[in-house]
C-alpha positions as CSV (number, residue, x, y, z in Angstrom):
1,X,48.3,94.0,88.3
2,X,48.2,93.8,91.8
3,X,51.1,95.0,94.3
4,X,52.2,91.4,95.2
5,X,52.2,90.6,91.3
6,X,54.1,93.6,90.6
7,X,56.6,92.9,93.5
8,X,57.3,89.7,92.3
9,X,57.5,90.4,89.1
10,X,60.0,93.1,89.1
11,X,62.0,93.5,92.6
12,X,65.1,92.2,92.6
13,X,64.9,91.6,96.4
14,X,63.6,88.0,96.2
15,X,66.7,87.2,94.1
16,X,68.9,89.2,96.5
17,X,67.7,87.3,99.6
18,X,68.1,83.9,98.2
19,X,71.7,85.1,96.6
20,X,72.5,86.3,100.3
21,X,71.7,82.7,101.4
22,X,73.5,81.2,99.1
23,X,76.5,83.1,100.2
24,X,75.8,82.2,103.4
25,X,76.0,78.6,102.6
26,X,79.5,78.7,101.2
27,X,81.0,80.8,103.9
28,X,79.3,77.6,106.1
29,X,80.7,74.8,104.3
30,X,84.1,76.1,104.0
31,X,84.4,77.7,107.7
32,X,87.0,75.0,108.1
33,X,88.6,75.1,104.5
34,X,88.5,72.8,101.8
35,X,90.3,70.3,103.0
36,X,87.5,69.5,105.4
37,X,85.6,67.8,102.4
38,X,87.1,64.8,100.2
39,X,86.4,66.1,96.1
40,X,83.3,64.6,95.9
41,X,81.4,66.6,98.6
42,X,83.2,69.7,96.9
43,X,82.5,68.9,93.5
44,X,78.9,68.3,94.1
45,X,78.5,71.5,96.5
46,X,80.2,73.6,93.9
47,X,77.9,72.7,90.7
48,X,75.3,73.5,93.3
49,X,76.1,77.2,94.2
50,X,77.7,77.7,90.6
51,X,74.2,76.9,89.2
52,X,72.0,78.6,92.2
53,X,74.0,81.9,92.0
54,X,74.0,82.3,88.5
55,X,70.4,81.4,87.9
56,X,69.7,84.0,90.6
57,X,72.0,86.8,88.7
58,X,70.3,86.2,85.8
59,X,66.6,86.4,87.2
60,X,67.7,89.5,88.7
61,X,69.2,91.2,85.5
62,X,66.1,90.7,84.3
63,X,64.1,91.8,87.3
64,X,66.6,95.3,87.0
65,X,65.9,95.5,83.1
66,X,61.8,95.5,83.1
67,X,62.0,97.7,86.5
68,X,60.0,101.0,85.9
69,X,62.3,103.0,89.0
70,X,66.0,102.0,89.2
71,X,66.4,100.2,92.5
72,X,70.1,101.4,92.9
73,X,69.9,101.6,96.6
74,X,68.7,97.8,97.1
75,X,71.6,96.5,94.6
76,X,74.0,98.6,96.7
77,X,72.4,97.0,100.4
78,X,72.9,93.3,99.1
79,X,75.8,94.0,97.4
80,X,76.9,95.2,100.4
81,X,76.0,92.0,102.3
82,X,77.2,89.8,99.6
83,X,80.7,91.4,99.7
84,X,80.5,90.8,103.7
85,X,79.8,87.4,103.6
86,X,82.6,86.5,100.3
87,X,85.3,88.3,103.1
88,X,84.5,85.9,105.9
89,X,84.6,83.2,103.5
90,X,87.6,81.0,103.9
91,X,89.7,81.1,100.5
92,X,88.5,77.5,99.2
93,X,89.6,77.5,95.5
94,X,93.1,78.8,95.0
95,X,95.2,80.0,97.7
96,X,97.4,83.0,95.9
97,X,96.7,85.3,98.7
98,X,98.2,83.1,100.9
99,X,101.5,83.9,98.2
100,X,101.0,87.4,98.6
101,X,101.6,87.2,102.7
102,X,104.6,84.9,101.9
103,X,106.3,87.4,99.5
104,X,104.9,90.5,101.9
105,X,106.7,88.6,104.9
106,X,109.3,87.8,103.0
107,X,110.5,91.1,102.7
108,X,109.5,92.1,106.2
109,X,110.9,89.5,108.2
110,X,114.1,88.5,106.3
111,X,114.7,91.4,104.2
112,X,114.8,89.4,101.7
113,X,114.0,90.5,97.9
114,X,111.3,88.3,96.5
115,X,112.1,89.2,92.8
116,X,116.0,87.2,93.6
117,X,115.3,84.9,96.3
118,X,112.8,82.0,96.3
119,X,110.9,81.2,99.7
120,X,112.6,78.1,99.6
121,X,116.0,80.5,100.3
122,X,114.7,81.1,103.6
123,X,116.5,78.7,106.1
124,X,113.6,76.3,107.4
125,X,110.7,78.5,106.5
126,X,108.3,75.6,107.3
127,X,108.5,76.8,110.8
128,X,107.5,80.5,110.7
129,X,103.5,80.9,111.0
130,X,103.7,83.5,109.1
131,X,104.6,81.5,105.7
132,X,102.5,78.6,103.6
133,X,103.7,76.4,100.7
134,X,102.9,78.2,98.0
135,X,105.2,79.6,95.3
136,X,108.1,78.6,97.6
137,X,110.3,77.7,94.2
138,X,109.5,80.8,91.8
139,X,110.0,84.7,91.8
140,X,107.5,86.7,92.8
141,X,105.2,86.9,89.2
142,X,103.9,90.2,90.3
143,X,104.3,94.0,89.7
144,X,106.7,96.2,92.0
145,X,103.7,98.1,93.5
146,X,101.5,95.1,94.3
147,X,105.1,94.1,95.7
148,X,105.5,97.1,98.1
149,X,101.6,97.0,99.1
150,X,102.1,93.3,99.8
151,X,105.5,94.6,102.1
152,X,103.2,97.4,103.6
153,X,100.1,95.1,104.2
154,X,102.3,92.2,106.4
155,X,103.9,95.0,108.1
156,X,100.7,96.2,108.9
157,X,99.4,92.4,110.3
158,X,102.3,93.0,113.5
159,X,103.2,89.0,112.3
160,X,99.8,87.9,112.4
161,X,98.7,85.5,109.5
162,X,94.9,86.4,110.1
163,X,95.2,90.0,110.7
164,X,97.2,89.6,106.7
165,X,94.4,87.7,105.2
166,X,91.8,90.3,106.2
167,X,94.4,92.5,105.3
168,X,94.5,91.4,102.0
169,X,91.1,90.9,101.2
170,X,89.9,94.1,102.8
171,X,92.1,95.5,99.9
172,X,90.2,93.8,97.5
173,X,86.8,94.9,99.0
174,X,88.3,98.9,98.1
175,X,88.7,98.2,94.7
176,X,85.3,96.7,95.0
177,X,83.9,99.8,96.4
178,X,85.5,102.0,95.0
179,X,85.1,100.0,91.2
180,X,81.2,100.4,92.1
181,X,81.6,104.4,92.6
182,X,83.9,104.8,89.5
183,X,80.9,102.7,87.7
184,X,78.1,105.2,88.9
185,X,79.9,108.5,88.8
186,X,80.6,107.9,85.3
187,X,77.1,107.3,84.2
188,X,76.7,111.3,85.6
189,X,78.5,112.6,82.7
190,X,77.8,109.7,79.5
191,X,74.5,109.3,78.7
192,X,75.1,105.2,77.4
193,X,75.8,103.9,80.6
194,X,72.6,102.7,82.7
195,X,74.0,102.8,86.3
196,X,70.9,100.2,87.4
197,X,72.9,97.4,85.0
198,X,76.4,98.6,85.3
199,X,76.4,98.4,89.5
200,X,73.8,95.5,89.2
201,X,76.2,93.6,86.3
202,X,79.5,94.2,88.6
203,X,78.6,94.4,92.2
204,X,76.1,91.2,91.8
205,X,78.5,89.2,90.0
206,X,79.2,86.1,91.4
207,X,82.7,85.8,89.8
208,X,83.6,88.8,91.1
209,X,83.0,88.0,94.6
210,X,83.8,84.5,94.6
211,X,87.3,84.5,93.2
212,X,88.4,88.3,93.7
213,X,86.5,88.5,97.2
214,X,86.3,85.3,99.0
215,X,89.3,84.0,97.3
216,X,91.4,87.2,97.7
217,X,92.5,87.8,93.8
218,X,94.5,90.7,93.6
219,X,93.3,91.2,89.5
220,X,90.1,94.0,91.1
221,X,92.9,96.2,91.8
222,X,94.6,96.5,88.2
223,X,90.4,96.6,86.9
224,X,90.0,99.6,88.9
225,X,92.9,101.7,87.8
226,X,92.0,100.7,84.4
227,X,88.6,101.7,84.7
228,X,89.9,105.1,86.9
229,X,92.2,105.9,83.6
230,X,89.1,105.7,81.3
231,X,87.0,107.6,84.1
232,X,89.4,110.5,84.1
233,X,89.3,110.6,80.4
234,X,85.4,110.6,81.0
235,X,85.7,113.9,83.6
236,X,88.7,115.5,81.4
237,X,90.9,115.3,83.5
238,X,93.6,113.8,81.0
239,X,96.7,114.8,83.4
240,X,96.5,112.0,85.4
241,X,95.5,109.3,82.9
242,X,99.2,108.1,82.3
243,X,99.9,107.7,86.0
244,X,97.0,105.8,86.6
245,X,98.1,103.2,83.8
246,X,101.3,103.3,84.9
247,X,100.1,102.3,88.4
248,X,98.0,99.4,86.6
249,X,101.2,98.1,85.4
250,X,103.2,98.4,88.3
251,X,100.1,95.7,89.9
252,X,100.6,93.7,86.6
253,X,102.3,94.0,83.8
254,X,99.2,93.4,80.7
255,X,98.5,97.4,80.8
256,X,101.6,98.7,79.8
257,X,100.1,98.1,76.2
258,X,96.9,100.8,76.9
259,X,99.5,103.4,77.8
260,X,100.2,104.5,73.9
261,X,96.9,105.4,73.0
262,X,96.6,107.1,76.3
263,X,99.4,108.8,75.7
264,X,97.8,110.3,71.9
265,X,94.3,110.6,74.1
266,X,96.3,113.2,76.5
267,X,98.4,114.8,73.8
268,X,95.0,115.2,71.7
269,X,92.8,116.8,74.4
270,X,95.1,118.8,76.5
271,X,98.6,118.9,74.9
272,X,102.1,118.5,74.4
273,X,102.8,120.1,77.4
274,X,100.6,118.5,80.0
275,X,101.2,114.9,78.2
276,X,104.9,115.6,79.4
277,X,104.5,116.3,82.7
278,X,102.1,113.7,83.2
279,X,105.4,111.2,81.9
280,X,107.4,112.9,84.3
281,X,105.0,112.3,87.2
282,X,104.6,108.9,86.5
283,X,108.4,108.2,86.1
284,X,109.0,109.8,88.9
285,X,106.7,107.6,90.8
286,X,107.9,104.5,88.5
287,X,111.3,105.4,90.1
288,X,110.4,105.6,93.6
289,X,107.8,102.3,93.6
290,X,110.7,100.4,91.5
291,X,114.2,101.3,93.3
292,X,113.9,99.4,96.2
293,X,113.6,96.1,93.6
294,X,115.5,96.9,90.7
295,X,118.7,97.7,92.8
296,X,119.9,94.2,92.7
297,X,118.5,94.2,89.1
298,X,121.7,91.9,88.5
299,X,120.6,89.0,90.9
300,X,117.1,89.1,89.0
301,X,115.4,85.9,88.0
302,X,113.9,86.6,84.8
303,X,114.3,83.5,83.5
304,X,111.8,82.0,86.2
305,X,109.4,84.7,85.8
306,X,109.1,84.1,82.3
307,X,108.8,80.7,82.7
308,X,105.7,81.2,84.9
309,X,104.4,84.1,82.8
310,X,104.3,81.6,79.9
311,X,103.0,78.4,81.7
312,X,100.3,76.4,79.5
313,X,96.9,76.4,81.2
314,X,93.6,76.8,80.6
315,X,94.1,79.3,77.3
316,X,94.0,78.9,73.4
317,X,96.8,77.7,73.6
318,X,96.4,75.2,76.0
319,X,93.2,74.3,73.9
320,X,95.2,74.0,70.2
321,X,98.2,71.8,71.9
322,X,95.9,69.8,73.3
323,X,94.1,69.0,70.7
324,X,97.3,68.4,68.9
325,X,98.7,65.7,71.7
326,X,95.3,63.9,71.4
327,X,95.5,63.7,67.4
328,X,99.1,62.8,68.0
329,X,97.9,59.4,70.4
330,X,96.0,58.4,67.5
331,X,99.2,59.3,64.9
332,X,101.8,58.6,66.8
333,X,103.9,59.8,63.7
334,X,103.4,63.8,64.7
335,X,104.2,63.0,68.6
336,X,108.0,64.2,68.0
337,X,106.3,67.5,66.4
338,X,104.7,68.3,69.8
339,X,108.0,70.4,70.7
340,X,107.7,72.3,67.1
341,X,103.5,72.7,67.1
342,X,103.9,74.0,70.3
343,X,106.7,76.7,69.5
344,X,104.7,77.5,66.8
345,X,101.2,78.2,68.5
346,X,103.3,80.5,70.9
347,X,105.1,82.5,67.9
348,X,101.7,82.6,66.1
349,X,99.6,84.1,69.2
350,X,102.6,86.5,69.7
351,X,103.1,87.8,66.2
352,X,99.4,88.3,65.9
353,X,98.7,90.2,69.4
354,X,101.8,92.4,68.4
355,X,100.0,92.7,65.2
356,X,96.8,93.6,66.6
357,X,98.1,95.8,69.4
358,X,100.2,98.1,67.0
359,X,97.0,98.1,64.8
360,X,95.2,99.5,67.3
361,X,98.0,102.2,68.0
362,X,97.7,103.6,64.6
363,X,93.8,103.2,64.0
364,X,93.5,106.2,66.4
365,X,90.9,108.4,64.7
366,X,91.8,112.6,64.5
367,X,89.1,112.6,66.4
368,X,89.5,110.4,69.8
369,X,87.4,110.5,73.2
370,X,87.4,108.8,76.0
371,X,84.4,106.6,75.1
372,X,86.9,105.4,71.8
373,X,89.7,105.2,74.2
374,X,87.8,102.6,76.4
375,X,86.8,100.7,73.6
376,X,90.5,100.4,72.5
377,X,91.8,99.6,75.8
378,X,89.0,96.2,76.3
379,X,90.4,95.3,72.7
380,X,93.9,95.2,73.8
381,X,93.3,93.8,77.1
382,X,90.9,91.2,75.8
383,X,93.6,90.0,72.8
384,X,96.2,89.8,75.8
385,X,94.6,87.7,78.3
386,X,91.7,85.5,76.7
387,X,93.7,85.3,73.6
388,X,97.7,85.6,73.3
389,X,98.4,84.7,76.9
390,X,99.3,81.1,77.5
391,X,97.9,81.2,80.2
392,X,94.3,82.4,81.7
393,X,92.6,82.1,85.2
394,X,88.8,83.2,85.4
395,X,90.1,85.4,88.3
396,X,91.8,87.6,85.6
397,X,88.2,88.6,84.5
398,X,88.3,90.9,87.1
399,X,90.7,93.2,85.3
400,X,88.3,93.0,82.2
401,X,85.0,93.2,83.8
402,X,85.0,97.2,85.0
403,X,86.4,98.0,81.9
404,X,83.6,96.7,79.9
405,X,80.5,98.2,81.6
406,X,82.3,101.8,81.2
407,X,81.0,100.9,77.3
408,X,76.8,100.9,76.3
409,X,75.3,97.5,76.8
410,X,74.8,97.0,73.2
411,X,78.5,97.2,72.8
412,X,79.6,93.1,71.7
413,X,82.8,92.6,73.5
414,X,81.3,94.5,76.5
415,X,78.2,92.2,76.0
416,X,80.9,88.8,75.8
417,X,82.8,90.0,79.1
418,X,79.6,89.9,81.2
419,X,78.8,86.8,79.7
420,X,82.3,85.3,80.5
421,X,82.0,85.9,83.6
422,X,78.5,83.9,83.7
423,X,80.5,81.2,82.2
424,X,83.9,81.0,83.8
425,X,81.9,80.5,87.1
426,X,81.6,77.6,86.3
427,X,86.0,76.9,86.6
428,X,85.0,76.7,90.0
429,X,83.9,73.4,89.4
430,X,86.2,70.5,87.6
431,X,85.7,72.2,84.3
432,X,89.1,73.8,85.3
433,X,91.0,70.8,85.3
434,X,89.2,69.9,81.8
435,X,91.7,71.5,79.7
436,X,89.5,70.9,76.3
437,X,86.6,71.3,77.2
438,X,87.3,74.4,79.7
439,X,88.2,77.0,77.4
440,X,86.1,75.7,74.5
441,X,82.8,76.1,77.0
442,X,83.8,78.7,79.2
443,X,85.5,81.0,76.4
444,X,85.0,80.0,72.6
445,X,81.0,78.9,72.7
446,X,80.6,82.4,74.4
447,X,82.4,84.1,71.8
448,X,80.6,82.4,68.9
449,X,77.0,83.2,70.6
450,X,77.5,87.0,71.2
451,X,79.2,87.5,67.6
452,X,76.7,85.4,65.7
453,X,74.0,86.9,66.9
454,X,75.6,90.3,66.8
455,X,76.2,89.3,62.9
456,X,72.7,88.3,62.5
457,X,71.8,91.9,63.8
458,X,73.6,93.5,61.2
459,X,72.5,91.4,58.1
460,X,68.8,92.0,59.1
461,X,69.1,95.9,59.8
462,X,71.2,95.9,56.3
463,X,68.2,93.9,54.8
464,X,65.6,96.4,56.2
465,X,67.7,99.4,54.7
């Protein structure tokens, strides 16, 4: 094989260079925003980049797998350049960052707390640069620490909506970074991680940088402290495990479910003793990140958070509802049920993550590492955001993703995360207006593909036995 065969065969630099231009091409066509562009031009320029970027992830994964010397240090340069261009690119597909400056400014500027007051509160608000229409009617859906960050990171801006959004997104590009380290320095001390495919799998992937990157998604930050939790279970460092979750949860709420079994990980491996002062740190730090919000815990709109915690979109739910309201056109018999079906789907997914969850508390084997404890905690988090949750964004993948590729890449949920994030690309496009078909493409066909084939695995080892 000559050298030019061989290069082409196996170097993933052909497949970063095009990737890079590809990039390139989106930070172009949206330099002016979205709105430069009627839906057609959008639509067609998004099944074009969807398409391009993740035939040239997948070429490359394969290009990393046959590779005879890792090429860790070329991932890392395109990466690199990939996450420069997905900054300068202008957010094009949902504008939540531009939320987190309003509820960041909101607090600077007007003193205002954003868990009670509403945007709208603000006395003509339209007329301060520093504020967009977005969530100007709802409490602030977020944790108290993404809350104070927000209030540190518009402070920081001096009242300049710019300086904010780089502000923002530069914070996104450190969990990025530092989700990337986390990723390697962990495959030092397990032997089942490949750091080739674990950096290639998150630092290439084009969800990742899209939505959590160019769009500014804040979900990177709770995947890395996830990760970092697992990661100090990896080193033994176990006192710091608990705070790290709690932290997680103070971004957003779904990992206040890991922090039981982290809990019996801590109390396993280094004690009653150190377990309890790890609670102690972390409540103390609870205290101080929460005080400044719960003070007026009277005036707080719970109601309205609830409300938008539990909105109907682009979930199992959404898909079984759905499905319901179209039988119910064709009956129009069941159409005063829909109220009743749709209480029902909710109870059902409930009861059954509660199920699962607690199930997973007291399924902790006597004897349980770090590598058991990961696995656990993708379980949880999986059930709770692609399953129970009434609602799901692809964006959330970013809290999944990291997670997953601390696990060995034979490992089936770990394999269906990666592939989800292949798939839910693709809600970039109108599939995430298609309410049906999006979660039943982007989520279930997924599912059925990694779990039927992992099924077929089994019955044909057990048959060789």
């Amino acid at each position: 094989m000559s050298a030019r065969t061989y290069l082409r065969k196996n170097s993933i630099v052909l497949p970063g260079v095009l990737s890079a231009a590809v990039y390139l091409l989106i930070f172009v066509f949206y330099i002016r925003g979205p709105q430069a562009y009627s839906r057609t031009p959008r639509e067609l320029f998004a099944w074009f980049f969807c398409i391009a970027l993740l035939l040239l992830f997948w070429k490359g994964y394969q290009r990393i797998r046959l590779a005879d010397k890792p090429p860790i240090r070329t991932i890392i340069v395109c990466a690199a350049i990939f996450c420069f261009l997905a900054f300068l690119t202008f957010p094009f597909h949902s504008t939540d960052v531009f939320g987190y400056i309003n509820r960041g400014w909101q607090q600077v500027n007007y003193g205002q707390n954003p868990y009670v007051h509403h945007l709208n509160d603000i006395p003509n608000w339209q007329q301060d640069p520093m504020l967009r229409e977005h969530w100007i009617y709802n409490p602030n859906p977020y944790g108290f620490l993404f809350t104070l960050l927000a209030r540190f990171i518009t402070r920081l801006s001096a009242g300049n909506w710019w300086a904010a959004l780089a502000l923002f997104k530069a914070t996104s590009v450190l969990a990025y970074a530092g989700t990337g380290w986390l990723l390697w320095s962990a495959s030092k001390h397990v032997s089942y991680i490949r750091p080739e495919t674990a950096l290639y799998l998150f630092l290439w992937n084009p969800l990742i940088l899209l939505h959590n990157i160019a769009n500014g998604h804040n979900d990177l930050l709770v995947g890395f402290m996830v990760a970092l939790s697992v990661y100090l279970a990896l080193t033994q460092r176990y006192f710091w495990i608990v705070p790290a979750l709690v932290a997680a949860t103070l971004l957003k709420f779904g990992p206040v479910l890991l922090i039981p079994p982290a809990l019996v990980l801590v109390v396993k491996k280094a004690g009653w003793k150190t377990a309890a002062l790890s609670c102690l740190v972390a409540l103390v730090l609870s205290a101080l990140i929460c005080f400044p919000y719960l003070r007026d815990w009277q005036q707080l709109r719970l109601v309205d958070m609830q409300d938008n915690a539990t909105l109907i979109d682009n979930s199992l739910h959404s898909l079984l509802i759905h499905i319901f309201e179209n039988i119910a056109r064709v009956f129009s018999a069941l159409a005063p049920l829909h109220s009743t079906v749709n209480s029902a789907i909710k109870a059902i997914l409930r009861v059954s993550l509660i199920v699962f969850v607690v199930y997973q508390w007291l399924k902790i084997p006597k004897y349980f590492a770090a590598r058991m404890f990961a696995s656990k905690s993708l379980w949880i988090l999986f059930a709770l955001i692609c399953v129970a949750s009434s609602k799901f964004n692809a964006w959330y993948l970013g809290m999944l993703l990291p997670l997953a590729l601390l696990l060995e890449d034979e490992y089936a949920l770990r394999r269906l995360v990666v592939l989800m994030s292949c798939t839910q690309l693709l809600s970039l496009t109108f599939l995430k207006q298609a309410y049906m078909l999006n979660y039943f493409a982007l989520m279930v066909i997924p599912a059925w593909l990694i779990f039927s084939k992992r099924n077929k695995t089994t019955q044909v080892a057990e048959s060789k036995a």
